[in-house]
C-alpha positions in Angstrom: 107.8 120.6 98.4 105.3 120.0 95.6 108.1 118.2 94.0 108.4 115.7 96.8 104.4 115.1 97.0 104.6 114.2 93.0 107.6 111.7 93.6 105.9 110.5 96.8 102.5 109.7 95.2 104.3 108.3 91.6 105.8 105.6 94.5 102.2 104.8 95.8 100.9 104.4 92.1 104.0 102.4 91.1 103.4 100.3 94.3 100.1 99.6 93.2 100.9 98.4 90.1 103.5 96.3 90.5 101.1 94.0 93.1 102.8 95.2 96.2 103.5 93.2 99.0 100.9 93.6 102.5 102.8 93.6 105.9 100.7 90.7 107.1 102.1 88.6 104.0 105.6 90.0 105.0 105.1 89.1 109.0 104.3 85.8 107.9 107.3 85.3 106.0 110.0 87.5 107.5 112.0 84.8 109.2 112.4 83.2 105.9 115.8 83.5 103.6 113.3 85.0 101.1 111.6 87.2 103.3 114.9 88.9 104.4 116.0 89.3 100.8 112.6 90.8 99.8 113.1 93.5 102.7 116.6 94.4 102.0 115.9 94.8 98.1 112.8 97.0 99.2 114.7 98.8 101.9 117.5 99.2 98.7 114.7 100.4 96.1 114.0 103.2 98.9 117.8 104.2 99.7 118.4 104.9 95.8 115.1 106.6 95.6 116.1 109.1 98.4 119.3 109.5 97.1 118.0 110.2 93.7 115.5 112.8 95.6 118.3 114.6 97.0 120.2 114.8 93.6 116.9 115.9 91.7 115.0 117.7 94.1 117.6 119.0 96.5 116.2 117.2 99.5 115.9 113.8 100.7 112.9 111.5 101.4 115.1 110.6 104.7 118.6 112.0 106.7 119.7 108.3 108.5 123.0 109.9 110.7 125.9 109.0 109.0 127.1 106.5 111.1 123.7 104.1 110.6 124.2 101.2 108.8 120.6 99.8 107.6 120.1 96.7 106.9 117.0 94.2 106.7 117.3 94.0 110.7 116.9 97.9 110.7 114.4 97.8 107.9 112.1 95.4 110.3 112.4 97.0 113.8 111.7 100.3 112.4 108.4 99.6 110.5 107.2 97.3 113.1 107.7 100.2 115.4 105.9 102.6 112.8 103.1 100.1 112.2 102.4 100.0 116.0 102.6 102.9 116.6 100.4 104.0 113.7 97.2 101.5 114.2 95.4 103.1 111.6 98.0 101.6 109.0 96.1 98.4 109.1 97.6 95.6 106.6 99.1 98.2 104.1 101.9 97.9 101.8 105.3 97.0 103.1 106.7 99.4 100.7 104.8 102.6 101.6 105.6 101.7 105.5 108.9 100.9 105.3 109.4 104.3 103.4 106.6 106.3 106.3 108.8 104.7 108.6 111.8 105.6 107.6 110.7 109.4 107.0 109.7 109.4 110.3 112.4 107.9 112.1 114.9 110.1 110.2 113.2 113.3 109.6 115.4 115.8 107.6 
């Protein structure tokens, strides 16, 4: 578990760094081409990045059922669902709430 808190909070700090992206600059540009492609390389960053967990760490950030394709359709509904739901998110980064999200829509 300690493991998973130090690989959880090296993503926020990395996030950070690399000028993440707010979900109100990602609402206003999620009908675009480039705001598709941005989610789905996101939503890719974040399937690697659980798989890697579960190779290194012997668990996963996530457990989608097998039969769940995710795609940037998928990526959208469920953080828009998780950002509602969770008003005290505010204008965060896309990143970290795509991966909350995703944690809790498929807890392990």
């Amino acid at each position: 578990m300690r493991l998973l808190l130090i690989a959880m909070s090296m993503v926020a700090i990395t996030a950070n760094e690399a000028h993440a992206l707010s979900y109100s600059t990602y609402v206003a540009s999620r009908e675009d081409e480039l705001g598709k492609v941005v989610l789905r390389s996101i939503g890719s960053g974040i399937e690697w990045a659980n798989v890697q967990a579960g190779v290194t760490l012997g668990k996963q950030l996530y457990c989608p059922p097998e039969n769940v394709v995710l795609n940037e359709s998928n990526y959208d509904q469920i953080m828009t669902d998780f950002v509602h739901d969770n008003t005290d998110y505010g204008d965060g980064e896309v990143e970290l709430a795509l991966l909350h999200a995703l944690m809790e829509t498929f807890p392990c």
